[in-house]
C-alpha positions as CSV (number, residue, x, y, z in Angstrom):
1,X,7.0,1.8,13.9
2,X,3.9,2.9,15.7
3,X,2.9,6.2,15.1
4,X,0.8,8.5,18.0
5,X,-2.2,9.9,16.8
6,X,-0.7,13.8,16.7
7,X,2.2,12.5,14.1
8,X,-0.7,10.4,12.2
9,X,-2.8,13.4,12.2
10,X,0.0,15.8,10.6
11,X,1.1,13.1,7.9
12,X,-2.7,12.9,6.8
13,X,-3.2,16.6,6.9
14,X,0.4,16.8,4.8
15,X,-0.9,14.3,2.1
16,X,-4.4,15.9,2.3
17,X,-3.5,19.5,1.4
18,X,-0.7,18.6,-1.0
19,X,-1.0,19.1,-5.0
20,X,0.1,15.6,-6.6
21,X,2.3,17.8,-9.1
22,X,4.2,19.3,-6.3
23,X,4.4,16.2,-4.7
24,X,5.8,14.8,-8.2
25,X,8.3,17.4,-8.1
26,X,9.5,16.8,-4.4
27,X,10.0,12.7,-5.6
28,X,12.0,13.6,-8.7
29,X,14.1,16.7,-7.4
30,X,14.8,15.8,-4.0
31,X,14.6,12.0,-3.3
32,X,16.1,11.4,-7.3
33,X,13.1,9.4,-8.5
34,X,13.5,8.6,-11.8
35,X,11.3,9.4,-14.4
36,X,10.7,7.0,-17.2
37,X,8.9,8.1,-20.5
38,X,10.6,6.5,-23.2
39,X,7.7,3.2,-23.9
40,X,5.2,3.8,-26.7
41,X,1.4,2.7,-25.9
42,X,-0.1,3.7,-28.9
43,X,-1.7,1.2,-30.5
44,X,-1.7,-1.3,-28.1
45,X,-4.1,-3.5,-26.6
46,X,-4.9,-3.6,-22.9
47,X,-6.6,-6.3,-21.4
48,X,-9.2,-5.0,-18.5
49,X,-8.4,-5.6,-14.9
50,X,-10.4,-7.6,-13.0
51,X,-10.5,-7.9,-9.1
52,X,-9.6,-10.9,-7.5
53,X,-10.1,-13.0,-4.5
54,X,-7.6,-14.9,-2.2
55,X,-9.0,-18.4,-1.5
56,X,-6.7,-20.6,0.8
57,X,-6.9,-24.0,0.3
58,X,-6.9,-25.2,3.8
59,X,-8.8,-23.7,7.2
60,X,-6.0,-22.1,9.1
61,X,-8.7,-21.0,11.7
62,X,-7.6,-21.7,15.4
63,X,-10.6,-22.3,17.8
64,X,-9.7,-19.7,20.3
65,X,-12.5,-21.5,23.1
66,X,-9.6,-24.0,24.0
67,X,-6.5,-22.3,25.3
68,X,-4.2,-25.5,23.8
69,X,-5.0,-24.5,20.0
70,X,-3.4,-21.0,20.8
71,X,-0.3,-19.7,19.8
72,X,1.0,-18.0,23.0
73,X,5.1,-15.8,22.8
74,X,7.3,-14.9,25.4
């Protein structure tokens, strides 16, 4: 769905000016969310995150100088 830039603006200015505990409370008492707090982390190790990279193995690059090596749809 592609949004026009006066909807776009209202949904940032909604999630902008909202509290995250009322927004909590909207997910669990009106869209039935579930809650789940019945896992134990104490005394538990964690191992740290690390970021990661995606590195294709091939060159999917299309030389886009030669009109033959494009993909063209109806």
């Amino acid at each position: 769905m592609k949004l026009n830039k006066e909807i776009k603006n209202q949904i940032d200015q909604y999630f902008e000016n909202i509290e995250s505990k009322e927004l909590y409370d909207i997910a669990v008492g009106k869209y039935g969310f579930v809650e789940i707090i019945d896992f134990e982390i104490d005394s538990q190790t964690f191992e740290k995150v690390s970021q990661s990279y995606y590195c294709p193995n091939s060159d999917n690059a299309l030389d886009t100088n030669e009109m033959d090596s494009l993909l063209l749809a109806a």
